[in-house]
C-alpha positions in Angstrom: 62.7 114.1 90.8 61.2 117.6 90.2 59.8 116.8 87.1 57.3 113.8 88.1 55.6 115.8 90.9 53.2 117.9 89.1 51.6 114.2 87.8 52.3 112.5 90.9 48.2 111.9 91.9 46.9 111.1 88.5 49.7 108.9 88.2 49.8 106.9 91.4 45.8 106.2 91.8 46.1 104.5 88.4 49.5 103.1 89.1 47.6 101.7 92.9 44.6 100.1 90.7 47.0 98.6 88.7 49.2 97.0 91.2 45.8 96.4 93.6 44.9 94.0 90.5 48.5 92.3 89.8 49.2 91.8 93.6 45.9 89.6 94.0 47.3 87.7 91.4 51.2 87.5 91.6 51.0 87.4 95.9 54.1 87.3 97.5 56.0 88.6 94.7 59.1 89.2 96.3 59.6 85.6 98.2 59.7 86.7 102.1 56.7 84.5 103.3 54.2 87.8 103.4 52.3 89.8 100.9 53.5 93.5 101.9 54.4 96.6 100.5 57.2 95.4 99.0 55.4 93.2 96.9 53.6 96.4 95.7 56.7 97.5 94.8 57.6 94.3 92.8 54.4 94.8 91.0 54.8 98.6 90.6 58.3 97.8 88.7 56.7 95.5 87.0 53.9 97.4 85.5 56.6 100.3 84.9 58.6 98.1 83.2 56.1 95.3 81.1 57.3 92.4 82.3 56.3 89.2 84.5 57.7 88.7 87.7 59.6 85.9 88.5 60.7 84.2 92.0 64.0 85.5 92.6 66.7 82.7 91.0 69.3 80.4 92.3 72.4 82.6 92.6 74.7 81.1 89.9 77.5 83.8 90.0 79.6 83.4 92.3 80.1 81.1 95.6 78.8 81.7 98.9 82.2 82.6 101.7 81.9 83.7 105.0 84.5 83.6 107.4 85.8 84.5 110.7 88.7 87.2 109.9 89.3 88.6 113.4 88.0 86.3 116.8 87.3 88.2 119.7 88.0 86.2 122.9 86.4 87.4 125.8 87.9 84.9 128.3 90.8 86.6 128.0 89.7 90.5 127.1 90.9 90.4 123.7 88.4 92.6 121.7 88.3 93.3 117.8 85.8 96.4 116.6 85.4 98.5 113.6 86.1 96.9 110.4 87.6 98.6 107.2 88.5 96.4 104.1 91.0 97.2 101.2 91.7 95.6 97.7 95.7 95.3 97.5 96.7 96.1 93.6 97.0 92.3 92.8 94.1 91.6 93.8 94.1 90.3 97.2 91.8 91.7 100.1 93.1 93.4 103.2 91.2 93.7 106.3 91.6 96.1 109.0 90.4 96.4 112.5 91.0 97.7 116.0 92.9 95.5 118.3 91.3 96.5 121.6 92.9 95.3 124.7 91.5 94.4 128.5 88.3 96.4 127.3 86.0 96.8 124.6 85.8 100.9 124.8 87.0 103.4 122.7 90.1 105.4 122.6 90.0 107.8 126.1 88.2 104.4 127.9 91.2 102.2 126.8 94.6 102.6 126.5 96.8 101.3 124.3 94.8 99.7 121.2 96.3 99.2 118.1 95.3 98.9 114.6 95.7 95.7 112.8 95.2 93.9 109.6 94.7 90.4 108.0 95.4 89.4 104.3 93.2 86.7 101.9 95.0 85.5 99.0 91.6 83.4 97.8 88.9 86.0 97.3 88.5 86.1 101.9 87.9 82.1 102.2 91.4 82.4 104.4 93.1 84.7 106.2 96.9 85.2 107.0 98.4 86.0 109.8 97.6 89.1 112.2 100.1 92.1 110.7 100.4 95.5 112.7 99.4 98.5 110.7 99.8 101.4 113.9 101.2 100.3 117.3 99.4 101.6 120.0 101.3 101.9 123.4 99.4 102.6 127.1 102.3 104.3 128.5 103.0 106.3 125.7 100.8 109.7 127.0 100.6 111.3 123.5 99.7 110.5 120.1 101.1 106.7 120.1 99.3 105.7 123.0 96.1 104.7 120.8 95.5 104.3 117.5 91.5 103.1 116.3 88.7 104.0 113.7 90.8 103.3 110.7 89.4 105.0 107.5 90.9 103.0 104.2 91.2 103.5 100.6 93.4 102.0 98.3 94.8 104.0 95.1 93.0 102.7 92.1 96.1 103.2 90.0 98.6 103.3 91.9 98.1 100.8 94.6 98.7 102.8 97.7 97.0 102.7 100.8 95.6 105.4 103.3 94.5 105.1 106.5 93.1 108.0 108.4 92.7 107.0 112.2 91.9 108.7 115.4 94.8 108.4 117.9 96.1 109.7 120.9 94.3 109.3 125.1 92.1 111.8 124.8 88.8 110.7 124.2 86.2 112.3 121.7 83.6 113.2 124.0 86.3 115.1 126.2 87.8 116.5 123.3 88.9 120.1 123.5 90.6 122.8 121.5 94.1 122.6 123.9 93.5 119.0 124.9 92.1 116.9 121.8 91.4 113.9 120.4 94.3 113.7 117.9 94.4 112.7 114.2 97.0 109.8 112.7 97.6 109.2 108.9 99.4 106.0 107.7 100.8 104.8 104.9 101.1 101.7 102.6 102.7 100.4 98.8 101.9 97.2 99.4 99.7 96.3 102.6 102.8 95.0 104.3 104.9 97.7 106.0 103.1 100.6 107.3 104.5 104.0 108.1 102.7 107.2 109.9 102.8 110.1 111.5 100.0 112.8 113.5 98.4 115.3 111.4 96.4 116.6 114.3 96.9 120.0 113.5 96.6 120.3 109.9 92.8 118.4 110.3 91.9 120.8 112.9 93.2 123.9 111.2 90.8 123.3 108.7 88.2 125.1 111.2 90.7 127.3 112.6 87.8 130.2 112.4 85.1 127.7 114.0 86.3 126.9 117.4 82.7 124.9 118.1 84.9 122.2 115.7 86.6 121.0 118.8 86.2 117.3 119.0 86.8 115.3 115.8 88.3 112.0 113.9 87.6 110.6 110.5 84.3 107.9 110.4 85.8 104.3 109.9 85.3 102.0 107.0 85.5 103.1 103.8 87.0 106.5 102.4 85.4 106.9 98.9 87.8 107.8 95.8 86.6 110.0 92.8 86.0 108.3 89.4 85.6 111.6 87.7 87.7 114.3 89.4 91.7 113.9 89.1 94.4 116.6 89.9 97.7 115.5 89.5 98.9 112.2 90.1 95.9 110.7 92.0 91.8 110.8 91.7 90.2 112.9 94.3 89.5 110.8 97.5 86.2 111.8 100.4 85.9 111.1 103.7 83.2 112.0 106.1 84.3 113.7 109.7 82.3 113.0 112.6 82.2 116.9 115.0 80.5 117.8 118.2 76.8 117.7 118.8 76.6 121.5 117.5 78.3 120.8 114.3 77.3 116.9 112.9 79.2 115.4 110.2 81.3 117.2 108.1 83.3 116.5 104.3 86.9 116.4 104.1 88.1 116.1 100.0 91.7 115.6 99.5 93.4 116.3 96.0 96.7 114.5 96.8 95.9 111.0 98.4 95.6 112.7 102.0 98.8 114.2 102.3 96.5 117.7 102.9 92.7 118.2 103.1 90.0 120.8 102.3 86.3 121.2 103.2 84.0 120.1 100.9 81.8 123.3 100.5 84.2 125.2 102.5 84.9 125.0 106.7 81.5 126.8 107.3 79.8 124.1 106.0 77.1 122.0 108.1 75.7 118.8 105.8 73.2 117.6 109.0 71.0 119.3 110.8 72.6 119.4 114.9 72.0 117.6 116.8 71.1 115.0 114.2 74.6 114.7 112.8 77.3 111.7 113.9 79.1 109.3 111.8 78.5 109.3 108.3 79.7 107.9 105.2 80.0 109.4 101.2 80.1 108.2 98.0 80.2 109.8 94.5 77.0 110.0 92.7 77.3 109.1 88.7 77.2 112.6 88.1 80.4 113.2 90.1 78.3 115.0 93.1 78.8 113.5 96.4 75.8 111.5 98.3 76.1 111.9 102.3 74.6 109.3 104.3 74.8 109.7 108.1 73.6 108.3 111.3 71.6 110.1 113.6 72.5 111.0 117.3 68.9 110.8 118.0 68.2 106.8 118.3 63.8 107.6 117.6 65.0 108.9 114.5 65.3 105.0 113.2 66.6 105.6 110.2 69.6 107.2 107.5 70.4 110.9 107.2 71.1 112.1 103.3 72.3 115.3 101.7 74.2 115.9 98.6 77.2 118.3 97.6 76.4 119.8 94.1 79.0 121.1 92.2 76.9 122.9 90.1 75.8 125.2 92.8 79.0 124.7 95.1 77.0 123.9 97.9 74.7 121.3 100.3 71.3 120.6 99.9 68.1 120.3 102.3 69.1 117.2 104.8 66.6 114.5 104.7 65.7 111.6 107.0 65.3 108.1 105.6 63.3 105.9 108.1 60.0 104.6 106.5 59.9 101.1 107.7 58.8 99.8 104.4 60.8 101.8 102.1 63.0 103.9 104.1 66.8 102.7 105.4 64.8 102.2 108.8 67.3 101.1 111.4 64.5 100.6 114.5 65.9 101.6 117.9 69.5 102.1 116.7 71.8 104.5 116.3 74.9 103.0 114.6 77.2 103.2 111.4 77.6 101.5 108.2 78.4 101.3 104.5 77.6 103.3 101.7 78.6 102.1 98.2 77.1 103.0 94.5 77.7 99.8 91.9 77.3 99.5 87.9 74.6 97.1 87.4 72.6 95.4 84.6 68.6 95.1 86.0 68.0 91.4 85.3 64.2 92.1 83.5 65.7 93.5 80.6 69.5 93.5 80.5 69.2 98.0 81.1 72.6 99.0 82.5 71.9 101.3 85.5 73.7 101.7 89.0 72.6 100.2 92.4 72.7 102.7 95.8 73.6 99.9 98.9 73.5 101.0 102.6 74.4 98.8 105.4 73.0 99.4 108.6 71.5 97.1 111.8 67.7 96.8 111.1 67.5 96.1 114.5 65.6 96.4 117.2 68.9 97.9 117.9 72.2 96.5 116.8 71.1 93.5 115.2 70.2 92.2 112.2 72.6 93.7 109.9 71.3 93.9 106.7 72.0 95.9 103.2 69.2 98.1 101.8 69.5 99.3 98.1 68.2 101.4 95.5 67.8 101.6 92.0 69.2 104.9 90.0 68.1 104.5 86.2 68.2 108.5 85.4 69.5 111.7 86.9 66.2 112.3 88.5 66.5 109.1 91.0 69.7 111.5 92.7 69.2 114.8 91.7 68.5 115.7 94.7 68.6 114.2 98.7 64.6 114.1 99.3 65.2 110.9 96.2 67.0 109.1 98.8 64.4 109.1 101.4 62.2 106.1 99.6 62.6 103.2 97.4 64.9 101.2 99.3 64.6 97.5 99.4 66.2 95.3 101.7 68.3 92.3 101.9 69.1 91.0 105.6 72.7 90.0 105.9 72.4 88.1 109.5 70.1 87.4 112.3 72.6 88.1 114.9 73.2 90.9 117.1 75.8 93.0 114.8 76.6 96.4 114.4 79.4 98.5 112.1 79.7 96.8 109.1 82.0 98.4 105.6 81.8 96.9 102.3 83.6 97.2 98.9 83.1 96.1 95.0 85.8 93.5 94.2 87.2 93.6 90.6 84.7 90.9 90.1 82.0 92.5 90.9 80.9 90.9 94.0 80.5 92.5 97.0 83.3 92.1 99.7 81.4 92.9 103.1 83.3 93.1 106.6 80.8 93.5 109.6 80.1 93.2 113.6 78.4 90.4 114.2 77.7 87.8 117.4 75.1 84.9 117.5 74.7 84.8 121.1 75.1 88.4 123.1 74.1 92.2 122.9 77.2 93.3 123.9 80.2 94.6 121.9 82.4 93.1 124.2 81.5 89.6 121.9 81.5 90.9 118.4 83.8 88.9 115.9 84.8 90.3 112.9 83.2 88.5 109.8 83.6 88.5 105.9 81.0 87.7 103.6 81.0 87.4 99.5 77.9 88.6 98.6 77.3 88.7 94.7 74.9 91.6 93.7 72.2 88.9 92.4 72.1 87.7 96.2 71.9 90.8 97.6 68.8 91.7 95.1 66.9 88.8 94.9 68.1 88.2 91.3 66.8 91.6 89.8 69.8 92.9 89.6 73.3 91.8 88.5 77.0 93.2 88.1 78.2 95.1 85.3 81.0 93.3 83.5 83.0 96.1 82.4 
């Protein structure tokens, strides 16, 4: 990004001219019913990239499924929240959620909430029976009373699963060094039977010289695994860590499939600014340096939190706030998780492979209108460093309903497997269901983008 300041004026008041001449002619370039700063954008690509825009295609990839994985039933108090999907090693899709009984809350508001899953043998079109990954019990007063905000990844060669979770009665906001919020890690080969155990003391040992680290559990959704960096038997795996108010989110990086875990940048390390930083989600850039995107505590800030881990240097960067309405990952009114993901793509225009940045989040106002924004990243200097991921997000709007966490993965297809909150007809998270939609990448982009068939 450093590189393209120095030209920056010249460059964008003939780059403005330009795009002030093609927009009176191409309109409402990118098809949403307005002629906006997006359609700028269109135009700007265009002119960067010497071709005609075109109205975004018919989506001929793949077909459209969406489908109720896990009902909530609030006549009787049956809740399901915070999704996390998996791909099992042949190929079929596991989804995971929290079983919430008699109340909607979290863990130290409820007792007794267990972790459970749901298996689609036909690509999430249909989904098995309910199967119980970790048993939570309400008059069990330790770690196997609770059991909620399950972290996933499966083992891209071996097939395993992981699933970090918070656990215990204590609740994260009464958290404390003698009294916390506890840490569970379970097992899988195969999806089918689970087995786990509390690691409590080896998370928080971590910060053993930061006692301010006294509330913590491992954000839900997705844990991201390393293409680059293996030692041993498995690839490296990430996960964010939400801490207290004075600390933010924090990186765990784990060299042996989670049976022990390390800071990323060492225990000292503070990736958000406090009080800014609260859940938060990583991914590996194509360099093999690690993106951070986080929510904010602050619900005015409206928008994504990014950093990056450099290798190079062995250290963070400068945190950065993403929340321009019209190029930013603006989330109005709403402070609330999602996905990150970075995908292989081929940019429709002119067949130039390239990957795609995707961040779910509510749009809102507030949690609704879940939708995926993403970003281009043709060269090194589109994520060299975290101020590049402030701008230059697009969005595609997933739903019109009140909704809130979402997760997503890339199925070996290359569509997009997305698991989110959602709820035609009332605000609260007492109503969510669960609900899976196939999203190809062409859908997602308006047809300027497509997978890479590798």
């Amino acid at each position: 990004m450093k590189k393209y300041l120095h030209s920056s004026a010249i460059f964008v008041a003939a780059l403005l001219s330009q795009a002030a001449v093609a927009q009176s002619v191409y309109g409402d370039v990118n098809g949403d019913g307005e002629v906006n700063i997006v359609d700028v954008n269109e135009v700007v690509d265009v002119i960067l990239g010497g071709t005609i825009p075109t109205p975004p295609p018919d989506d001929p990839e793949t077909e459209t499924i969406v489908a109720t994985v896990f009902d909530t039933d609030v006549a009787n108090r049956h809740y399901y929240r915070i999704p996390a999907i998996v791909p099992l090693a042949d190929g079929r899709l596991l989804a995971i959620a929290d079983d919430r009984h008699n109340s909607d809350t979290d863990i130290g508001s409820n007792r007794g909430i267990d972790i459970v899953g749901k298996v689609s043998n036909d690509n999430g079109k249909t989904w098995g029976e309910t199967m119980m990954i970790a048993d939570g019990n309400r008059f069990i007063d330790d770690f196997g009373n609770s059991h909620g905000d399950a972290a996933a990844v499966a083992d891209r060669e071996t097939g395993k699963l992981l699933i970090m979770c918070a656990s215990g009665k204590q609740g994260f906001m009464n958290s404390t060094l003698t009294n916390p919020l506890l840490v569970g890690r379970y097992t899988s080969d195969d999806g089918t039977v689970w087995s786990g155990s509390e690691v409590t003391e080896d998370i928080y040992g971590i910060f053993a010289d930061f006692p301010e680290v006294n509330a913590l559990f491992f954000s839900s959704g997705r844990i991201c695994q390393s293409n680059r960096i293996k030692q041993g038997e498995y690839y490296r795996i990430y996960s964010a860590i939400c801490g207290p108010g004075g600390v933010g989110s924090l990186v765990l990086y784990s060299d042996d499939f989670g049976q022990t875990w390390q800071a990323l940048g060492g225990p000292g390390a503070r990736p958000t600014i406090a009080p800014f930083g609260d859940e938060a989600k990583v991914e590996e850039l194509p360099d093999g340096n690690v993106l951070l995107s986080c929510r904010s505590k602050q619900t005015a800030t409206s928008g994504r939190l990014f950093n990056i881990y450099d290798y190079t240097t062995g250290s963070w960067g400068e945190m950065v706030v993403s929340n321009n309405p019209e190029s930013g990952t603006f989330s109005e009114i709403c402070s609330c998780n999602g996905e990150l993901l970075i995908v292989p793509v081929i940019r429709a225009s002119d067949q130039r492979p390239m990957h795609l940045a995707l961040q779910s989040v509510p749009r809102g106002p507030g949690r609704q209108k879940v939708s995926i924004y993403y970003k281009p990243l043709m060269e090194p200097a589109d994520y060299d460093e975290p101020s590049d991921f402030s701008w230059g997000w697009q969005c595609y709007q997933v739903t019109e309903n009140y909704s809130a966490y979402s997760t997503m993965i890339a199925t070996a297809g290359g569509d997009i497997a997305f698991l989110l909150e959602d709820c035609n007809d009332n605000p609260s998270t007492s109503a969510y269901d669960l609900v899976f939609k196939s999203l190809s990448i062409s859908t997602i982009t308006g047809g300027r983008f497509l997978h890479f068939n590798q």
